[in-house]
C-alpha positions as CSV (number, residue, x, y, z in Angstrom):
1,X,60.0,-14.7,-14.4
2,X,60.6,-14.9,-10.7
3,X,58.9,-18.5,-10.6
4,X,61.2,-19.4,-13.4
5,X,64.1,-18.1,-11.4
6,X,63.5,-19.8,-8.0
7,X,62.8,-22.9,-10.1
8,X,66.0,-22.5,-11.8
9,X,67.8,-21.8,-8.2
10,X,65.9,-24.5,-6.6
11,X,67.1,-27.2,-9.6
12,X,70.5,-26.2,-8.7
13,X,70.8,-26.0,-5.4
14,X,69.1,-30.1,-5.6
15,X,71.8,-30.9,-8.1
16,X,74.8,-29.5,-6.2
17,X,73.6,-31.3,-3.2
18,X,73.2,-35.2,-5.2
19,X,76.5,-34.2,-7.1
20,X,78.2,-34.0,-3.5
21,X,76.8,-37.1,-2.7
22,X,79.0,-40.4,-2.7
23,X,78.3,-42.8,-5.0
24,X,76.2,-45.5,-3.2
25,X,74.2,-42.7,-1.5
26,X,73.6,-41.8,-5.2
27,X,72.7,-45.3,-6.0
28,X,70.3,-45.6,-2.5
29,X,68.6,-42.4,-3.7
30,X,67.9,-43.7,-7.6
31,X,66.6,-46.9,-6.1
32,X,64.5,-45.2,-3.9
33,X,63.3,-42.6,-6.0
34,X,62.4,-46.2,-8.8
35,X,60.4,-47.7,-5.6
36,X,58.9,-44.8,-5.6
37,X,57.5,-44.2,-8.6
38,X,57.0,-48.1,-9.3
39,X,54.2,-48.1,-6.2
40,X,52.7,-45.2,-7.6
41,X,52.2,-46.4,-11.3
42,X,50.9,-50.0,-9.6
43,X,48.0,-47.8,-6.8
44,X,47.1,-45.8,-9.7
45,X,46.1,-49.2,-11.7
46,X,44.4,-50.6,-8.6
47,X,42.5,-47.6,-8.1
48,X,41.6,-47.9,-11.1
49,X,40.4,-51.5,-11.9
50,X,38.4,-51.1,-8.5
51,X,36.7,-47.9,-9.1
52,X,36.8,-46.9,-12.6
53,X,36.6,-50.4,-14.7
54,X,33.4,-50.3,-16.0
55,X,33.3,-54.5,-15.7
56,X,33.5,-54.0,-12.2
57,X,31.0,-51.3,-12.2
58,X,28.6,-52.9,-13.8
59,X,28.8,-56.0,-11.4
60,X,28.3,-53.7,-8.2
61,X,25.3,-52.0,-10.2
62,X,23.7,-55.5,-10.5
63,X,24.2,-55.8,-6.6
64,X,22.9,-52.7,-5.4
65,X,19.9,-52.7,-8.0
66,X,19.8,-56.8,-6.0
67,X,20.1,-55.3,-3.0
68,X,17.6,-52.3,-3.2
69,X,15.0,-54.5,-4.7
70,X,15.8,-57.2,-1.7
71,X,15.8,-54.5,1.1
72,X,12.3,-52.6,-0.2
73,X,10.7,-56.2,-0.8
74,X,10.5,-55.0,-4.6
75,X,10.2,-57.2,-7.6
76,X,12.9,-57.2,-9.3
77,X,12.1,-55.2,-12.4
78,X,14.7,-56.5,-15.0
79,X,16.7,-59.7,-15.8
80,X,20.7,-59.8,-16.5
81,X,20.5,-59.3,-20.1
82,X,18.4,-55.9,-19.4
83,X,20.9,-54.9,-16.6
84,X,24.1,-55.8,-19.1
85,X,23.0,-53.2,-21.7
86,X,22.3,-50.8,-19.0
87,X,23.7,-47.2,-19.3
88,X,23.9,-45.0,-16.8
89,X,21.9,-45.3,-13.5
90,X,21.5,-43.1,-10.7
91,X,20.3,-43.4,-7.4
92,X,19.4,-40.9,-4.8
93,X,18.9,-41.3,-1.2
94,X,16.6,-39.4,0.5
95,X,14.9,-39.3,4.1
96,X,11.5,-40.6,4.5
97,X,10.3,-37.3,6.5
98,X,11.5,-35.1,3.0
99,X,9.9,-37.7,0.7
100,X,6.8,-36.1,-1.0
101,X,5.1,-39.7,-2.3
102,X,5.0,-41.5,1.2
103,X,2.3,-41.3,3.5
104,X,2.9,-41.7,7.0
């Protein structure tokens, strides 16, 4: 009830204050308020294509699993056909000094 009420007092208050507005400071404040939400909708999608698009995701995959095999003078254990019907893959860093399998 009292979140409804300041909500309610808070609404008006905003529209009292746009309805005193003239009318290009009216106009300055739509426009604004469109730029607004226009840059927002197009960073959400660029967000998204970079780190959530699961072509792009599978492309970095390939070049870390490149990478990793590269850096630890590995064999590379699969081809690109294997790697596009990969699922998920996870990789964990840990130091050598914690490792239990390496000898030092």
């Amino acid at each position: 009830y009292h979140l409804h009420t300041w909500a309610h007092s808070a609404h008006d208050a905003a529209s009292k204050t746009v309805a005193a507005l003239g009318e290009r400071r009216r106009s300055l404040l739509l426009h604004s308020l469109a730029c607004s939400t226009l840059s927002s909708a197009v960073i959400l999608v660029l967000t998204h294509v970079a780190f959530i698009s699961p072509s792009l995701q599978l492309t970095s995959a390939m070049q870390l699993s490149e990478l990793v095999a590269t850096t630890g003078h590995w064999p590379t254990p699969c081809n690109q056909s294997v790697l596009a019907e990969a699922g998920i893959v996870r990789l964990e860093l840990m130091d050598s000094a914690s490792s239990p399998n390496r000898s030092s």
